[in-house]
Each structure stands twice: as C-alpha cells, then as structure tokens.
C-alpha positions as CSV (number, residue, x, y, z in Angstrom):
1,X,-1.1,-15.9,57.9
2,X,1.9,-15.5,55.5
3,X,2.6,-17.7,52.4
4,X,5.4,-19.5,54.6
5,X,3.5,-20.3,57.1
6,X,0.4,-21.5,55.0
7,X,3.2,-23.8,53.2
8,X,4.6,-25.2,56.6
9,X,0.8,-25.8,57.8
10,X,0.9,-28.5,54.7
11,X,1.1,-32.4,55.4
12,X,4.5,-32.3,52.9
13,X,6.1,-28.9,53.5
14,X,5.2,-27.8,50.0
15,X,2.2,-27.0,47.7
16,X,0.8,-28.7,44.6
17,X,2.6,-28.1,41.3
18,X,-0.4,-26.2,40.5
19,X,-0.8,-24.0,43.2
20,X,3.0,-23.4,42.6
21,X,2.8,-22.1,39.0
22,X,0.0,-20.1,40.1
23,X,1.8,-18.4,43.1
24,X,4.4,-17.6,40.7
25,X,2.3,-15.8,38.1
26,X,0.3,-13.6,41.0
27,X,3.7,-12.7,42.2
28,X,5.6,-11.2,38.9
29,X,1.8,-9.9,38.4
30,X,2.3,-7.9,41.7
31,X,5.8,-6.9,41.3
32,X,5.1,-5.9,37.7
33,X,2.9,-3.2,39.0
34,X,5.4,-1.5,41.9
35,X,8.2,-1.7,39.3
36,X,6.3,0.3,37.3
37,X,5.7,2.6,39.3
38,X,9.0,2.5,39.9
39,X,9.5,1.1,43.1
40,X,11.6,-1.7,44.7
41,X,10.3,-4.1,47.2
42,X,14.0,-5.3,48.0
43,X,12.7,-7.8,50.7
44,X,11.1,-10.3,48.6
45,X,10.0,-13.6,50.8
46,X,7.8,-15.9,51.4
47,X,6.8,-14.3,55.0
48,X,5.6,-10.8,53.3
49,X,3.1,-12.2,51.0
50,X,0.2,-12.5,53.3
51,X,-3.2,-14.7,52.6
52,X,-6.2,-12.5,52.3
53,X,-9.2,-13.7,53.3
54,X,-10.8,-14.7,50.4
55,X,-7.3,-16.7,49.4
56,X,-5.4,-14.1,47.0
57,X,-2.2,-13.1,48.3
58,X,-0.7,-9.6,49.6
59,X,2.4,-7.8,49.2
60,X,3.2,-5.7,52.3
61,X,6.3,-4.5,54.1
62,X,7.8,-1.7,52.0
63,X,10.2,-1.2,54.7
64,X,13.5,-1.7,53.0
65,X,12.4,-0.4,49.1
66,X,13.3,2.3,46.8
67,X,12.4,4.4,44.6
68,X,14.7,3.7,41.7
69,X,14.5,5.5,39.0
70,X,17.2,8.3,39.8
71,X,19.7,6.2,41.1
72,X,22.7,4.8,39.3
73,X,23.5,1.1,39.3
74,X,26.6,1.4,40.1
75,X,26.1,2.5,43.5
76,X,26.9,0.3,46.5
77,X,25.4,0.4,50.0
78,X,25.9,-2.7,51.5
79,X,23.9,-6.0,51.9
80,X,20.1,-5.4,52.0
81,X,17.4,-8.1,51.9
82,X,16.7,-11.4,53.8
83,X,20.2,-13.6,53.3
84,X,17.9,-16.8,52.0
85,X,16.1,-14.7,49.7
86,X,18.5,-12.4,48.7
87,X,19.4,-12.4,45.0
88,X,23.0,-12.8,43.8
89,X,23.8,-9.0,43.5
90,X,22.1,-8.0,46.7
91,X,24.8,-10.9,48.5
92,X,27.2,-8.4,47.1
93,X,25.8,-5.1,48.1
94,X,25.7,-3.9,44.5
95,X,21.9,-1.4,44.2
96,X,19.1,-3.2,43.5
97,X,17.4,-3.0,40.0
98,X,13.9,-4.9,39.1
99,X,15.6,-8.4,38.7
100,X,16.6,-8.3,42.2
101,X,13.2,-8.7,43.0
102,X,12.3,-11.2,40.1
103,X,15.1,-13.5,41.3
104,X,14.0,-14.4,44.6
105,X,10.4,-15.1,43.8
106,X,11.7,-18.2,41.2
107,X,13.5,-19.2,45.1
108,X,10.0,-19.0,46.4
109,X,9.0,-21.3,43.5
110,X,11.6,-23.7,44.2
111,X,11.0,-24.1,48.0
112,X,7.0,-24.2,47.2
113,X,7.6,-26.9,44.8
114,X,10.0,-29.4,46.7
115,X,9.4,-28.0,49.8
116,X,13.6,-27.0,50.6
117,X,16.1,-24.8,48.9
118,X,19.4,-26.0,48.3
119,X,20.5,-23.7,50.9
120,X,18.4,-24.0,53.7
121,X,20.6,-25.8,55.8
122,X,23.5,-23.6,55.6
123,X,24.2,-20.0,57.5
124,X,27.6,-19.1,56.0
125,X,26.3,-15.7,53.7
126,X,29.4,-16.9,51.1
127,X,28.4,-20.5,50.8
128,X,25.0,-19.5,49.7
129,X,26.2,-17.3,47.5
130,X,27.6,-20.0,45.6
131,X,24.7,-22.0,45.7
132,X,22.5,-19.5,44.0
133,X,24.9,-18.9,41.2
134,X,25.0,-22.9,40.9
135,X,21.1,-23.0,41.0
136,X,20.3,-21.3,37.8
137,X,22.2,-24.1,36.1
138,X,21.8,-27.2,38.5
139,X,18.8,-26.9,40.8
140,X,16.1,-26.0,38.1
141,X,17.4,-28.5,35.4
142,X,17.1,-31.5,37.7
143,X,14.0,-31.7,39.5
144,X,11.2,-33.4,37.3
145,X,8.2,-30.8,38.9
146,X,9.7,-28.2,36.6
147,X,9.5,-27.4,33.0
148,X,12.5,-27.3,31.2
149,X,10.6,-24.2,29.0
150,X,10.7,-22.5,32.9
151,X,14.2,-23.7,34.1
152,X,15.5,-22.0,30.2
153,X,13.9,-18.9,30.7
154,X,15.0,-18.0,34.2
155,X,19.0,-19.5,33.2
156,X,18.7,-17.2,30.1
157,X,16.0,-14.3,30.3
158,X,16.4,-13.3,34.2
159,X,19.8,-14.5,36.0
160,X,21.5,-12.9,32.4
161,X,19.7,-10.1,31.9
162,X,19.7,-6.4,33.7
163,X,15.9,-5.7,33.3
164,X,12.8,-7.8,33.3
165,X,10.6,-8.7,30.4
166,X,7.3,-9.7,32.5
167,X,5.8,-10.4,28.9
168,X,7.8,-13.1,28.5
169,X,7.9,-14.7,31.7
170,X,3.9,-14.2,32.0
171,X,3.6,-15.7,28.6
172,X,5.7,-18.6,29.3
173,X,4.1,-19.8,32.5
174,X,0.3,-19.1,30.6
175,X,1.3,-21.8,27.6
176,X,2.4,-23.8,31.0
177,X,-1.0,-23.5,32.0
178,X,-2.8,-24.3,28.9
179,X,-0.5,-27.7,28.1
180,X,-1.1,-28.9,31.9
181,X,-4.9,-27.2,32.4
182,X,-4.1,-25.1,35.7
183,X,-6.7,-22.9,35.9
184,X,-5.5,-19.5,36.9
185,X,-7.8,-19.0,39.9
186,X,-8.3,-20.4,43.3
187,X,-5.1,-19.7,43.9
188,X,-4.8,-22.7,46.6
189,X,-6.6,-26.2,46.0
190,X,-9.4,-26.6,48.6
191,X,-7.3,-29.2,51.0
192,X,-4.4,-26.3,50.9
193,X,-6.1,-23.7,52.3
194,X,-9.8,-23.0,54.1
195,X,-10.4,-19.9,55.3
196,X,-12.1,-21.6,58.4
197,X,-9.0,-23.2,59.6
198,X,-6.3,-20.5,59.1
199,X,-6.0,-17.3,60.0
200,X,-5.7,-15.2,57.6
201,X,-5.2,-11.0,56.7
202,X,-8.2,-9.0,56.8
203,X,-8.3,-5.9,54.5
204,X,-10.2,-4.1,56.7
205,X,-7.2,-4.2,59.3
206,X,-5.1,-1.8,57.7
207,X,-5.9,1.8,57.9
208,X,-6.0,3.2,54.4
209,X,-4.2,6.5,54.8
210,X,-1.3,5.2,57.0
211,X,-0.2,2.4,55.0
212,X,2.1,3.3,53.0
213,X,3.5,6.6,55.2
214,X,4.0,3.6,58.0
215,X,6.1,1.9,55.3
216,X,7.7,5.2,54.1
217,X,9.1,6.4,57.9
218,X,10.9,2.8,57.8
219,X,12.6,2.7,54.7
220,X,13.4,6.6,55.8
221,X,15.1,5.3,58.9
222,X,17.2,3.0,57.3
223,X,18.0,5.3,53.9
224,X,18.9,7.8,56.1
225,X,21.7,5.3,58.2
226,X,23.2,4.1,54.7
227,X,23.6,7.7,52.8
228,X,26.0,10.2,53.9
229,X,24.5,13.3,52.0
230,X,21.3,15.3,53.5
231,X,20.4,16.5,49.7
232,X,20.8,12.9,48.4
233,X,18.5,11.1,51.2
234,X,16.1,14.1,50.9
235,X,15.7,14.2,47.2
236,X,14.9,10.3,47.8
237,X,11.9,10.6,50.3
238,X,10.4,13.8,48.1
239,X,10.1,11.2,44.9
240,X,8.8,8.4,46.4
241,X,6.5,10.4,49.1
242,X,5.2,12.1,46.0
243,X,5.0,8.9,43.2
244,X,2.7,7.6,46.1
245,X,0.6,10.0,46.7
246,X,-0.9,9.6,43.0
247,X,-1.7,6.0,43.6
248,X,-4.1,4.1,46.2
249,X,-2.3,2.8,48.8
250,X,-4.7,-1.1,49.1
251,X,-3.4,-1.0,45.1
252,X,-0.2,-0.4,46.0
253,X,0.3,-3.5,48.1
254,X,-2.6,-5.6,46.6
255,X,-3.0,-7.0,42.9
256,X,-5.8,-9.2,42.6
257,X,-5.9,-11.0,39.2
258,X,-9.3,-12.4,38.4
C-alpha cells in the first residue's frame, strides 16, 4: 500500500497533525541521503512512498531520476514528473536540481494535513502553475494546522533558494516537535494504520540485486528519448550505473530513522 492510498483508507481523507510532521521529517530524511549521493528522484508523490510492513515508509520508483552532478542547470528537456506534484521549475521544463524534489514533498504535507491541495480539482498544467507559485505565500499562511515557523521557512529557505539546507529544515520541524511533544516514531497513530488490516510492502519482495538495474533500464529508456547525443546519454548511464554500484541497493530506496 502506498502513502496515498493509506491516506484515502482514512475516515477524513487526511492524517493527524502529528503523523503529518512526522511524514515530512522521514521524507527530507530520505531524500537527504539520494541527494547526496547525488541522485534525483524527480517523481516525488505520494503513490511512491510505499508502507513497509512494520509502518516506516519506502522510497521506490527511480524510473525518471538523474544523476546530477555533471549536468548544467541551464539545460532544458521538457516537462518531467507527475503534473500535481511537479514543482514550479519542472512545470517549466527547466533541469531539475535537489529543491525540485524538496518542493513537492511540503505538497505532500499540505494534502496530508487538510486532506486537498489547492489544485486538485483542476487539469489545466498552466492554472496549476499559478497556484503553486500563489501557495508559498497563501496556502501555508492561512490554514491554522501549520506553523507559521514552517510556512516562513519553505516561503524563504526552499521556494527562494537553489539548493537545500536539510539542517535547517530538520532542525525547524525537531523544535516543532519538542514545543507540541510528537514523538518521532510510530510513524502513524495506531487507528491510522494496522498492519492487519492493510496491505502493505514486504522487503523481502524485491530481489536485492535487480532493484536498482530495474530502475536504471527505465530512466535509460526515457534519457535516451530526451538527448540527442550518444556520448552525452552514455556518459550519463556510466555515472550513475557506477555511483550505485558502491552503495546497497535496500539503502538506496529505504531510510529507516529510529
């Protein structure tokens, strides 16, 4: 079972206030440790973090990410990532840099929260566009769930900045956490999730040494559609192929923070 659907399964279409801060932290924990292995998820969304069975969540579908590190910003290859998701820059098909990822998961937030995004009801790409460049200003000052000390830091240190200081966001949502007592772990509060009732993602499903590789011939298939040059789109798959080869591949997709 993914995160969406766990959040659909509940009585008000959204999780407790504390579960949400806590989903949040797990997630810039997770996407902290791909980024610095240099890689970018560039699909970040509610349906690819999956429930484990003990109730942490999972990263998976590297489908669509990159390998970033030799790659200018300046480059453009078109619109990548899921429209409802998709941060600000990837609506414009600018490349993606670690923010891009940041960015949606503080949508995530939002929806798990209230239970809607601004946007939800609307399938014109432009429209929504302009709603997530009125939402770092509008949507998180004005619901009374979130901190303003949260709404600031995402108007100030994410949706204005080029790179991510995960100190800083990490810190900010642990002095959340000490004012309001949320406790870091279970993840979910007993009546939001029990393992006998929802399916869930057994580790012992994916096969170790194809994980990633599986992952790897995607993103190939679709790198190799968007780039024009051979040498370019082979110097690509010879990075990443070899920055993942050093690292296992359940760590790659799984941070568990105890």
């Amino acid at each position: 079972m993914n995160l969406n659907q766990l959040r659909l399964n509940q009585p008000t279409l959204r999780f407790s206030v504390q579960t949400s801060f806590r989903l949040l932290y797990k997630m810039i924990k997770i996407l902290e440790y791909i980024h610095s292995k240099q890689i970018l998820h560039c699909d970040i969304k509610p349906d690819n973090f999956m429930i484990s069975q003990d109730g942490d969540i999972i990263l998976i579908d590297f489908g669509l990410s990159e390998y970033y590190q030799d790659f200018s910003c300046h480059q453009k290859l078109g619109f990548k990532g899921s429209l409802k998701f998709a941060s600000p820059n990837q609506h414009l098909g600018k490349k993606s840099i670690p923010i891009d990822d940041i960015i949606p998961l503080f949508y995530i937030f939002y929806q798990n929260i209230t239970g809607i995004l601004p946007w939800d009801t609307i399938s014109n790409p432009h429209e929504i566009y302009q709603l997530k460049i009125k939402f770092k200003s509008f949507s998180l000052f004005n619901h009374s769930l979130i901190p303003l000390s949260l709404a600031l830091l995402f108007e100030s240190s994410i949706c204005n900045s080029k790179t991510v200081n995960y100190q800083l966001i990490l810190d900010t949502l642990s002095k959340l956490f000490n004012s309001q007592s949320i406790s870091l772990s279970p993840i979910f509060e007993s009546n939001e999730y029990d393992e006998k009732i929802f399916p869930s993602l057994k580790d012992d499903n994916y096969k170790k040494d194809t994980l990633l590789e599986n992952n790897i011939d995607k993103q190939e298939q679709y790198y190799s559609s968007q780039v024009t040059s051979p040498e370019l789109s082979q110097n690509f798959f010879t990075n990443i192929k070899s920055t993942v080869s050093k690292i296992n591949p359940f760590s790659f997709i799984m941070l568990r923070i105890k």
